[in-house]
Phi, psi and omega in degrees: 000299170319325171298289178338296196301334191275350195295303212302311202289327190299287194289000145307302186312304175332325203257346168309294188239037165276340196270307189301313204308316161333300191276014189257320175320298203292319177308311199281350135315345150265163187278153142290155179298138158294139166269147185257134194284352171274300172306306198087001206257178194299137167297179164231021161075122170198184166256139139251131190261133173219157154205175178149221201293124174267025153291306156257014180315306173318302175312307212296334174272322204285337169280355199266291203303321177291342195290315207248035114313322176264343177275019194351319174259035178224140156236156225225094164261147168227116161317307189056197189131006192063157212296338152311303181310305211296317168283346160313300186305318163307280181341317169279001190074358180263021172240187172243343165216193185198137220226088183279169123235038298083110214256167177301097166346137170306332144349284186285310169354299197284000172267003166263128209291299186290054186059202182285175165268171179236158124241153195223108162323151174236287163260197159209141156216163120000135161252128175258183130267117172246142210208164184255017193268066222290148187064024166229075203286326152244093150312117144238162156228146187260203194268341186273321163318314165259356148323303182293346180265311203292287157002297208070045146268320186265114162219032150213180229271325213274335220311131153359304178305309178296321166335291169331296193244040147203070150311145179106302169313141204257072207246113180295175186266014188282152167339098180296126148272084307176091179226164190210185178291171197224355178242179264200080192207134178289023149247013115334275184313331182238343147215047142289350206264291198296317186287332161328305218263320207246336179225060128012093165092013162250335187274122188261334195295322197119111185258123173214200174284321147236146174224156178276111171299156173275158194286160179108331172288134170260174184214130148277128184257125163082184187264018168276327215248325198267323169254037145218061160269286162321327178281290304204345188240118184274137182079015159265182171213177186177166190245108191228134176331133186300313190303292181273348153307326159273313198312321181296275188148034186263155183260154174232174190277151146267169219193141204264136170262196199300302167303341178110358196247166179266111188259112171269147160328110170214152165310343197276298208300321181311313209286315176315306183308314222267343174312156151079353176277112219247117188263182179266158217276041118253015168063006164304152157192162219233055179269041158300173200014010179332162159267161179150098178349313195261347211281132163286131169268023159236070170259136188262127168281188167195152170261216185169112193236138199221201192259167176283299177296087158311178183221338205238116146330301187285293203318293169324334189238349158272273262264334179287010183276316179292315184300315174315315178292287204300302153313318201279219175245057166238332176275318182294310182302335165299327197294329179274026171243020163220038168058049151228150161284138174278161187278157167267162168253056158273325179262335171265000174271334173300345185293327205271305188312305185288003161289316153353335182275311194295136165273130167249124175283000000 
């Protein structure tokens, strides 16, 4: 019996470990689970949908590709379609977040199918002016002068008004082209916002997310679209994101700030608008006209707007990882290196406190 026993324990041990070796085999033919860098603990791998403001789109990719490069079993779609799409498309449920520079009217809120909202700041960049002007390398404008180009009261290059702040300059008589977005967007939405704010009682249109442009004007869909208009039309001008404004190779305006001084659009002048700013307990927060020696004054902020209530577990547990990333300071060094400012922290730590907020199931 003691022989038996001892035969049985050998090849019990044997049998042991033909068996570890089996599954070690069989594991490293799989992939592993993404791990989540906030958590540490395993992702559980999903699709996410997102469309919305192609104002952060350039970030929203360059954060996608660093997230599930380290995330192998979560994909990441974003759409962009402008800031408008995107909260329709939430409202309906066919996305899973959505990518704003405009946040929903009080109004609008009880039209979202899912519940309540989150909103979580991501970046901020400059909306330039960008302009056509051959042999005219610097331009300033201050807000009433372009209330009055944007209008079609100034409509040509030489006009007097314009002339007053830039002496010196050699500005031809050509023709103003005056173009703007054609779809339903918050960089629309921030700068009618800025002309609203800054030249009071010259700007007439109004600020929203669409405005009745005067006729005679061209449109772009999205901010790709507004600026190769711009390239492409001598004497035009348009307000177009800093991230595709350089991508193009377009010249901008300096723009008079708050303080009186002539700002060209930079991540330095945005990071200025954004000192001191403080957000409100839904996380809006307004730095366009800021104050500030340095401040650009059409700096936009953008969100990423999601459901409070998730519904879907793995969906629900990538996307507060990726809001997690995005917040965290590895995500914020990424914003200069596609031309947005990272937030400060006033504003990104109630952002980080409010992923605590999402329910997940």
């Amino acid at each position: 019996m003691l022989r038996v026993s001892a035969r049985t324990t050998r090849l019990a041990g044997a049998l042991v470990a033909l068996v570890l070796v089996a599954a070690a085999c069989g594991s490293s033919s799989k992939s592993k689970p993404s791990s989540s860098s906030t958590t540490g603990a395993a992702l559980p791998g999903a699709t996410l949908n997102g469309s919305g403001s192609t104002f952060q789109q350039a970030y929203d990719q360059a954060a996608i590709a660093k997230f599930t490069q380290a995330h192998s079993g979560v994909q990441i779609n974003y759409a962009g379609g402008g800031s408008g799409k995107g909260r329709t498309d939430l409202a309906g449920q066919i996305v899973d977040f959505a990518g704003t520079d405009a946040l929903p009217k009080a109004a609008d809120v009880p039209t979202y199918k899912g519940g309540p909202l989150l909103y979580f700041p991501t970046v901020a960049a400059p909306i330039t002016v960008s302009y056509n002007l051959s042999g005219v390398d610097t331009l300033k404008l201050s807000a009433d002068t372009l209330a009055k180009i944007f209008q079609a009261q100034i409509t040509t290059w030489n006009d007097p008004a314009i002339k007053a702040e830039n002496s010196g300059a050699n500005l031809p008589s050509t023709k103003i082209t005056v173009v703007h977005r054609s779809d339903s967007s918050g960089t629309t939405n921030n700068f009618t916002t800025f002309l609203n704010s800054a030249a009071p009682g010259v700007w007439k249109l109004g600020a929203n997310t669409t405005v009745a442009w005067p006729s005679g004007t061209q449109a772009g869909n999205g901010n790709g679209g507004v600026a190769q208009i711009v390239k492409s039309t001598s004497g035009a001008v348009g307000y177009v994101d800093f991230s595709d404004a350089k991508a193009a190779g377009l010249s901008f305006a300096e723009v008079k700030n708050k303080a009186g001084n002539y700002v060209k659009a930079s991540l330095a002048g945005a990071t200025a608008a954004l000192a001191g700013v403080t957000p409100a307990p839904d996380l809006s927060y307004n730095p366009i006209n800021a104050s500030g020696a340095d401040a650009y004054p059409i700096t936009s902020p953008t969100w990423i707007m999601i459901y409070k209530q998730q519904t879907d577990h793995a969906k629900g547990t990538d996307l507060k990882a990726f809001l997690g990333y995005i917040l965290s300071s590895d995500g914020q060094s990424l914003a200069s290196s596609v031309d947005f400012a990272g937030l400060p922290a006033s504003i990104l730590t109630p952002a980080m406190a409010q992923l605590n907020q999402i329910v997940i199931p």
